[in-house]
N, C-alpha and C positions, 0 to 999 in steps of 0.2 A: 351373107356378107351385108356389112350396113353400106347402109345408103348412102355414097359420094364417100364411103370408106370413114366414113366420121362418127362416133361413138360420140354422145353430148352428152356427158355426165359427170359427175363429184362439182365440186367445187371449183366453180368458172368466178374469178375473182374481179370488176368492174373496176379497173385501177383508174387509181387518183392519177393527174395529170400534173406533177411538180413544176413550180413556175420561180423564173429567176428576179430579180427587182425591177426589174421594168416588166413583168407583167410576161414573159415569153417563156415558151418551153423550156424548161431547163432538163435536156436530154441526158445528161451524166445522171441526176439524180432519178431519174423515169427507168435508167435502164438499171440503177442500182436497186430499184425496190421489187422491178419486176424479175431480174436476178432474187435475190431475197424472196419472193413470192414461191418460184418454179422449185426453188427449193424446200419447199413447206409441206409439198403433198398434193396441194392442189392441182387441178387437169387441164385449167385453163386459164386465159387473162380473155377480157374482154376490152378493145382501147380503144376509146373514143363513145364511148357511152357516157348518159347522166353524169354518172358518180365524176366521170373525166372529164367533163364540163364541154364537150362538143362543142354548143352554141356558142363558145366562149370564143374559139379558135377559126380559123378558113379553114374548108376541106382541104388543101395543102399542107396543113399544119397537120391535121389531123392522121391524114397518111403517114408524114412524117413518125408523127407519134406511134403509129401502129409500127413502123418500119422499125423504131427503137426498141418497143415490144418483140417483136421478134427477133431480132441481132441480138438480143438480152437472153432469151430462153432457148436459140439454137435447135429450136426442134424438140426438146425435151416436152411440151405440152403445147395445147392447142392456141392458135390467138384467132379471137374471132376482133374484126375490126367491124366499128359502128359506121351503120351506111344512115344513119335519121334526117331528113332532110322534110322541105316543106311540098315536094313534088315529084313526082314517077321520074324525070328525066336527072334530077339532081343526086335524088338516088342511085338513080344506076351509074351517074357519072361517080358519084360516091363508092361503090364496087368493083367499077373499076380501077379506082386508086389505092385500095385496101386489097386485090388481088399482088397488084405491083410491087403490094408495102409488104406481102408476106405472109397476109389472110391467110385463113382455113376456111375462113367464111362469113358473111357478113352478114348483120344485125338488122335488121330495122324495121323502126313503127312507120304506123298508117301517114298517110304525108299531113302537114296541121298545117297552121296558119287561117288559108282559107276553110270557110265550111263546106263541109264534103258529107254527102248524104255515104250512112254506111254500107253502100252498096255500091255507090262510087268509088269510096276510100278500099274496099275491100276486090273491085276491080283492079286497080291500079297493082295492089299488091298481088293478084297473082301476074299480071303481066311483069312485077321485078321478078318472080318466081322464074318464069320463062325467058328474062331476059338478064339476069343476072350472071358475072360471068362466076361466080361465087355459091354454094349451097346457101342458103336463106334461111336466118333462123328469123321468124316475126316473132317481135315484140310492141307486149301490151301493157300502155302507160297510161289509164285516160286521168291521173292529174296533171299530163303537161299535154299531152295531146289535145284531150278536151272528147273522147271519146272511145269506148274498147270494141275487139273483136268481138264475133257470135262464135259461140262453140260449134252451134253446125256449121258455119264456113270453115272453120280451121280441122271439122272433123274430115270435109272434102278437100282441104289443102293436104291433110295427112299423106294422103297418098301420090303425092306430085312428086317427081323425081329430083326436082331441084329444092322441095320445102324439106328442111333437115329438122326442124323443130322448131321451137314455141319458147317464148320468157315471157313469165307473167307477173308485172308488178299490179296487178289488178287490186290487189289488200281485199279483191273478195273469192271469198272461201268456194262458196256456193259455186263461182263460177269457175275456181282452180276445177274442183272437183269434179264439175260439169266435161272439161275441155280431155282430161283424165279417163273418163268412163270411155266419153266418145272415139277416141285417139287409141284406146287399147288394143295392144296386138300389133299397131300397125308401126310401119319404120319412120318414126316422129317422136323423138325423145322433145318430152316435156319438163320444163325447170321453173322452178319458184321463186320469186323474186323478192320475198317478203319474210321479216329475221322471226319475225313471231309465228307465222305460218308452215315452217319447214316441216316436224312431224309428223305433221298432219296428210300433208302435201306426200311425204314419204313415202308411209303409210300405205297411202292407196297408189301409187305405183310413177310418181315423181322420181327422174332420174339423174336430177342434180341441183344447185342451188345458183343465187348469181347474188351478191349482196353486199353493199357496201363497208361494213363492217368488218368481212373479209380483208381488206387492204391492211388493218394493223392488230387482227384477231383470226387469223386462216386456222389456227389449229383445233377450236373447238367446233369450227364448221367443217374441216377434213374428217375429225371424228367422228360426228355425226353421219353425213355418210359411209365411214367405212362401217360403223355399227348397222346402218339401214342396209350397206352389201350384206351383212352375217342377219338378219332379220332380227335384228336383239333389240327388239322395241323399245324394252323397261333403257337397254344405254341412251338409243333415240333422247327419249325422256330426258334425259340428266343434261345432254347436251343442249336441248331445245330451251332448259331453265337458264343452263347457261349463257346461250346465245339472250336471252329474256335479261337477264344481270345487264349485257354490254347495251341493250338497248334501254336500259330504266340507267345505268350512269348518264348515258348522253343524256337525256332528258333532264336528267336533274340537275345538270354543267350547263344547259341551252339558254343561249340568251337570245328573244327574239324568234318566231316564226321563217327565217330566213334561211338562205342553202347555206351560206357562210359560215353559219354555226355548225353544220357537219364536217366543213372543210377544215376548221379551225379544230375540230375534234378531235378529227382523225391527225394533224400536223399533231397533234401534243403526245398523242399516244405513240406513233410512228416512231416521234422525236424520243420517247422513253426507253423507244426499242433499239437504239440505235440508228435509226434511218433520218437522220439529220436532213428533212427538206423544206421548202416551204410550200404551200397548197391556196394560199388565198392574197 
């Protein structure tokens, strides 16, 4: 049996957060897309992460938004709700609000703001381990955090009853692979956070994806895992080019090093799909 009954894998979608003109959740449209998603194949939504602009919103809202998340997919697929906060107690206050809202289980990086030695920051995070009311999946950002895990901490979290797994937006390979070797065999599904590195990450024994691009492109990231479930590498491949295409358009539509421009990206394509919302 897995651990806290929770299977982390395919395709966990980091959904966008639709806003109305003054700037506020716009919950009809959040719960239309995340309908629209659970439909596509995908295993999971993740709400209240990056891609959904967290920082943007109060943990109040944030609940909220997870709560729309799951009134939306009824159970049909997982919602993991983002607990990222600047500190062990806001966190767990954050966990508690995303169990309430309908979680499966909740997200979160090391605390930031302040500097925190990674021994400190990597304390902290097992005490949300043990005090979580939630399975704990940790996630690794160090461009916004300002710093990443050790594969040998997360090789000794593997086996914690409350750590369900690992998201790694790390964009490094050497240490996807590292966290992979260490983690093997044990009840700690590890997922890759990164559209060029999927593959690869697969490959050697990565159990699902989490990726922005997802929000208005799920289908050729559902593929790609179902071909990694059959082990058909060479299909891997086609898919991996393909996801490689949606990431060289954005680039070549960017204006400006800013988030905006992802957000703007993803409204236009959304909008092609029919999902008429707006994101910035």
């Amino acid at each position: 049996m897995k651990k806290n009954n929770l299977d982390l894998k395919g395709v966990i979608v980091p959904i966008v957060t639709p806003v109305d003109e003054n700037g506020g959740v716009d919950f009809d449209g959040l719960e239309k897309l995340a309908d629209w998603l659970a439909g596509k194949g995908i295993q999971g939504i993740f709400a209240a992460g990056t891609t959904g602009r967290f920082s943007h919103f109060s943990p109040e809202q944030n609940a909220e938004i997870c709560r729309a998340v799951s009134n939306a997919v009824k159970g049909r697929i997982l919602v993991y709700g983002g607990g990222c906060d600047s500190g062990l107690h806001r966190i767990l206050a954050n966990a508690e609000r995303m169990k309430k809202a309908g979680a499966d289980a909740v997200v979160a990086t090391a605390p930031y703001y302040l500097s925190y030695s990674i021994e400190e920051a990597e304390a902290d995070l097992e005490k949300i381990a043990e005090k979580s009311p939630l399975p704990v999946v940790y996630y690794n950002i160090p461009e916004f955090v300002g710093y990443g895990l050790r594969p040998e901490w997360l090789e000794m979290m593997a086996d914690h009853p409350n750590a369900a797994g690992y998201k790694d937006s790390s964009n490094d390979l050497g240490h996807h692979l590292d966290v992979l070797k260490r983690t093997k065999g044990k009840d700690f599904d590890v997922l890759i956070g990164k559209e060029l590195l999927l593959a690869q990450a697969f490959k050697n024994g990565a159990k699902g994806l989490v990726v922005s691009f997802a929000n208005a492109f799920p289908e050729p990231f559902v593929e790609l895992c179902e071909n990694a479930d059959r082990l058909d590498w060479e299909a891997v491949d086609v898919c991996q080019n393909r996801a490689a295409d949606i990431v060289a358009d954005f680039l070549s539509r960017r204006k400006g090093q800013v988030f905006s421009a992802l957000m703007h990206y993803l409204e236009g394509e959304l909008q092609n799909r029919g999902i008429n919302i707006k994101l910035f």
